[in-house]
C-alpha positions as CSV (number, residue, x, y, z in Angstrom):
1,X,221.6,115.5,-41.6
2,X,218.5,115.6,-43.3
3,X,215.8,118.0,-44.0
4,X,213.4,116.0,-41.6
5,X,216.1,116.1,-39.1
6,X,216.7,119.6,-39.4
7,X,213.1,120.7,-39.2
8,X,212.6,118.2,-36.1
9,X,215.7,119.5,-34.2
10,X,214.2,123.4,-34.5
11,X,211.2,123.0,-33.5
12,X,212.3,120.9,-30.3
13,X,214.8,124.0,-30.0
14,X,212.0,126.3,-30.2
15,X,209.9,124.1,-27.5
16,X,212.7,124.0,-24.9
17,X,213.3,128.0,-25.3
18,X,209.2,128.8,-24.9
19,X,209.7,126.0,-21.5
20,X,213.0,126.6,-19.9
21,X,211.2,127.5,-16.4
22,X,209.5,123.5,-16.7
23,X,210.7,120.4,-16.0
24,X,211.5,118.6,-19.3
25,X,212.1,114.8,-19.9
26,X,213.7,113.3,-23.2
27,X,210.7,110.7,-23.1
28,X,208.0,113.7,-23.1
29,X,209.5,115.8,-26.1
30,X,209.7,112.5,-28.1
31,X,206.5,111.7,-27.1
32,X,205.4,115.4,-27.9
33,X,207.1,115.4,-31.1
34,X,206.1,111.8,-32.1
35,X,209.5,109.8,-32.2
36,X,211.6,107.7,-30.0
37,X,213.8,109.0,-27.2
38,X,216.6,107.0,-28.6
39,X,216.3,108.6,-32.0
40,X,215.6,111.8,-30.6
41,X,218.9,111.6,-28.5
42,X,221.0,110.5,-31.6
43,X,219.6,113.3,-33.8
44,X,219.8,116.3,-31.2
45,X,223.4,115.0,-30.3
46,X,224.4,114.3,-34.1
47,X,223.2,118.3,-34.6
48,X,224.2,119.6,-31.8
49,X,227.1,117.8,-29.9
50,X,225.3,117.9,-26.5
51,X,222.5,115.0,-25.1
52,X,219.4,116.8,-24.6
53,X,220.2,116.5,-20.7
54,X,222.9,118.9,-20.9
């Protein structure tokens, strides 16, 4: 995993903690975070064995 990933991966982390009480889409946070929900699935999952649904 790279730096990039790394540092992208943390600071969706960080999002989701300060948001847990909204509704959150994969769509949004890639939107938010300024990369596809395809990649942003693949990295998150790559990282941290879960899809960003569960």
């Amino acid at each position: 995993m790279t730096t990039n990933h790394q540092t992208l991966i943390d600071e969706i982390n960080c999002f989701i903690l300060a948001n847990l009480t909204e509704k959150l889409a994969v769509s949004d946070l890639a939107r938010r975070f300024g990369v596809s929900k395809f990649h942003l699935h693949r990295v998150f999952f790559a990282h941290i064995g879960l899809g960003l649904g569960q």
